[in-house]
C-alpha positions in Angstrom: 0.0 0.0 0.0 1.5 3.8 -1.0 1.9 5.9 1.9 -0.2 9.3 1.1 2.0 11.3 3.4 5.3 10.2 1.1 3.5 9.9 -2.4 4.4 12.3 -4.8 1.9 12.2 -7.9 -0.1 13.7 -11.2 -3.3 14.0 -11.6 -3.7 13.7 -15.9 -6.4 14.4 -17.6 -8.7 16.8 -20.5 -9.5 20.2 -18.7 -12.9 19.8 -17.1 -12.1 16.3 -16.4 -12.3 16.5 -12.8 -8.3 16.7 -11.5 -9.3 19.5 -9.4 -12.0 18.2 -7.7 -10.4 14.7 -6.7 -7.4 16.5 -6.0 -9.2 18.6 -3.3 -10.6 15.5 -1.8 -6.9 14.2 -1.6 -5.6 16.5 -0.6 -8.8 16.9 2.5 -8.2 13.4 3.5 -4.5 12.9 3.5 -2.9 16.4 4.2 -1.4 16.2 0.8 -0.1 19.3 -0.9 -2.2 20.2 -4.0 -0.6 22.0 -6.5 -2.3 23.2 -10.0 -1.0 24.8 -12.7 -4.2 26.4 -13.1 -4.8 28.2 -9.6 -0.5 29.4 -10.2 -2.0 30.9 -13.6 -5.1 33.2 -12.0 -3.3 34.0 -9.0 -1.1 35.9 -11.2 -3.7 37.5 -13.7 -5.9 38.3 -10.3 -3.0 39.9 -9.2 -2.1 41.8 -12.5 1.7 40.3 -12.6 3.3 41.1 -15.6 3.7 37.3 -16.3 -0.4 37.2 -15.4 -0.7 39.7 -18.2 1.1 37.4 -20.9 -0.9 34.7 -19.6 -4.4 36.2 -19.7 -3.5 36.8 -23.1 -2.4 33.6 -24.0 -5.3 31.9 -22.4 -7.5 34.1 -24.0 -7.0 32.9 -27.2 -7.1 30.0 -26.7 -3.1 28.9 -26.9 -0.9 26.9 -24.2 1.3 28.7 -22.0 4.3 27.8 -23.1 7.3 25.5 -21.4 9.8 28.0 -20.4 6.7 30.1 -18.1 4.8 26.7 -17.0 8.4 25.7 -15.7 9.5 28.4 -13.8 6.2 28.8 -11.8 6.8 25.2 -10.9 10.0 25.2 -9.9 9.1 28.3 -8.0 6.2 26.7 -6.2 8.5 23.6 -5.5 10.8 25.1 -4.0 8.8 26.2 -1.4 9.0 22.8 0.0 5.9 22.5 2.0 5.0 19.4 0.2 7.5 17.0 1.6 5.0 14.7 2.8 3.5 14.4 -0.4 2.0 16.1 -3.4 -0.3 15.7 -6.0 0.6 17.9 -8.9 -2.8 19.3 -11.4 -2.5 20.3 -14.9 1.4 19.5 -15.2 3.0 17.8 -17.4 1.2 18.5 -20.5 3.8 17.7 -22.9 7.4 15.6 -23.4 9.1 18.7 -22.7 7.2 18.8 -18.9 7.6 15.2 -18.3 11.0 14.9 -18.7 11.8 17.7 -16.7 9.6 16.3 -13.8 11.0 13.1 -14.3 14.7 14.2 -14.0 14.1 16.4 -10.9 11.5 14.6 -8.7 10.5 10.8 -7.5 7.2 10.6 -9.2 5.3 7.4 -7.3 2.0 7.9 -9.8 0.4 8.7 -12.5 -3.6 9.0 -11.7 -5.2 9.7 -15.8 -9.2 10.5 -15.5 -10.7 9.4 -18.6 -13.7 11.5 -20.0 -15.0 12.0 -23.7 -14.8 15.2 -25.1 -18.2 15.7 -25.2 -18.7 15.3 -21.8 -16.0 17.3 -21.0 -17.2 20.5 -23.4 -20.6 20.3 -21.4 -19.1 20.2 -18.2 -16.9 23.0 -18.8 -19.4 25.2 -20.3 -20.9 24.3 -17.1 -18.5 26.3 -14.9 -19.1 29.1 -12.5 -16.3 30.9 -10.7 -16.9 33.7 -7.8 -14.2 36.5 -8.9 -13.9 37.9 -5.1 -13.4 34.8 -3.3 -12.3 32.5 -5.6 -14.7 29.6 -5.0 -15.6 27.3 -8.1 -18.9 26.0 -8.8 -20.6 23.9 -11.6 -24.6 24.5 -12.9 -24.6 20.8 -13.4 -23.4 19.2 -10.6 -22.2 21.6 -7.8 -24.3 24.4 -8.0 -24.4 27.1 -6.0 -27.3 27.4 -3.2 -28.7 30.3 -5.1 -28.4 29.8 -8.5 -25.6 32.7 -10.0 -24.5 34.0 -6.7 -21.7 32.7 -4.3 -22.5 31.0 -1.5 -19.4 32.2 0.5 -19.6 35.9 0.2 -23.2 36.5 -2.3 -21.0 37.9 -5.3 -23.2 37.4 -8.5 -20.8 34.3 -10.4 -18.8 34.6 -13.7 -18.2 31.7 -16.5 -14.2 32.3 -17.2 -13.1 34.2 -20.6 -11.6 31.4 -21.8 -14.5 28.6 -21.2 -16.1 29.7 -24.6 -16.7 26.9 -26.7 -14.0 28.0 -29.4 -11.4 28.3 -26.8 -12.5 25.1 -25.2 -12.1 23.2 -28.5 -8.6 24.6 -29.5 -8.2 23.0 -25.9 -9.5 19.8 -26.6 -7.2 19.8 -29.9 -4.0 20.2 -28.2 -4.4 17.8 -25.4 -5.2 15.3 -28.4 -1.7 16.3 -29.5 0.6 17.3 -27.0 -0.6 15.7 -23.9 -1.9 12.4 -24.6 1.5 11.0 -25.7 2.7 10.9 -22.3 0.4 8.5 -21.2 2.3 5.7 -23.2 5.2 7.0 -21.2 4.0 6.5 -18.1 2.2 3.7 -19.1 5.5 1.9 -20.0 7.2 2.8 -16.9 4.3 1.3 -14.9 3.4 4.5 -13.7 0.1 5.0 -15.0 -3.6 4.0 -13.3 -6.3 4.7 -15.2 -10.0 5.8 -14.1 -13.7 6.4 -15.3 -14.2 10.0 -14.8 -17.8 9.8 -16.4 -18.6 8.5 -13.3 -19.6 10.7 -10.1 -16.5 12.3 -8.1 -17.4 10.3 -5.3 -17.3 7.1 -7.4 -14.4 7.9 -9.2 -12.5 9.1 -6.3 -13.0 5.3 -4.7 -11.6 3.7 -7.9 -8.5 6.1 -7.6 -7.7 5.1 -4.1 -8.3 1.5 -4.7 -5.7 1.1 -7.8 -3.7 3.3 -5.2 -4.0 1.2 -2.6 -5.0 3.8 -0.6 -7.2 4.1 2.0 -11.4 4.0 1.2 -13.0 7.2 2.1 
């Protein structure tokens, strides 16, 4: 059985998959560090950062951030070394370039790919609420909020994100078809790789994680 306090892990999947989501829980349960990609990205456009300005606009149109930025924010976030008792890393690597450099600097114990179609995943993300004073994340189709368009943290009226328009989302689609599905034959050859239905509810799908873990059942 993997010890969740010394596992080091990705989470792989298409955007609106779910990493996030079964992440958090992970993360809940196990006092594992979550890091994504995508939280690094709006904390810096929130924040108006010169590198958050070249990656709103990037995003935007519907384009990858490329290597050289998506590197240095997680080396920078690594270094922080909070996570020494585990991490589970969202929304990195997308590419060979990634992986290998993830591969060459840290012990990765998993690979944890969440399988979903891509129709699914377009009406999932289309789907998506965000509240743009607190942060909280919501979804119309299966975490909505208590009041439908408003936040139930703090009552702010909720926002789709600019880039979850459907042309966007399918440019999206296209280059994970491309760039990121590769690396599952290479962490499938290194034995690296568990697979899961993420059609499925996250409860459901979070049990099938942990058992092909051999982690503890919720």
């Amino acid at each position: 059985m993997l010890n969740p306090k010394r596992m080091k892990c990705i989470i792989m999947g298409i955007q609106g998959c779910g990493k996030g989501t079964q992440a958090k829980m992970l993360e809940e349960d196990f006092d594992m560090v979550h890091i994504s990609i995508g939280d690094m990205f709006r904390w810096n456009i929130e924040h108006h950062t010169k590198l958050g300005t070249r990656i709103s606009r990037t995003i935007k149109e519907g384009n990858l951030v490329s290597d050289e930025v998506v590197i240095q924010l997680l080396r920078q976030r690594l270094n922080e070394h909070d996570w020494n008792f585990g991490f589970i890393l969202d929304g990195f690597p997308r590419n060979l370039v990634q992986a290998e450099f993830l591969l060459e600097t840290y012990d990765i114990n998993a690979v944890i790919l969440i399988e979903v179609s891509d129709e699914v995943v377009m009406r999932r993300i289309q789907g998506r609420r965000h509240c743009p004073a607190c942060g909280l994340d919501y979804n119309v189709e299966f975490m909505p909020p208590k009041v439908a368009g408003f936040c139930d943290g703090c009552g702010t009226a909720l926002a789709m994100r600019e880039d979850d328009n459907e042309d966007a989302i399918r440019k999206r689609l296209s280059n994970y078809h491309a760039e990121t599905r590769p690396l599952v034959e290479v962490f499938d050859r290194q034995g690296m790789l568990v697979r899961v239905d993420g059609a499925k509810t996250p409860r459901e799908v979070q049990q099938a994680m942990r058992d092909r873990l051999g982690m503890p059942r919720e």
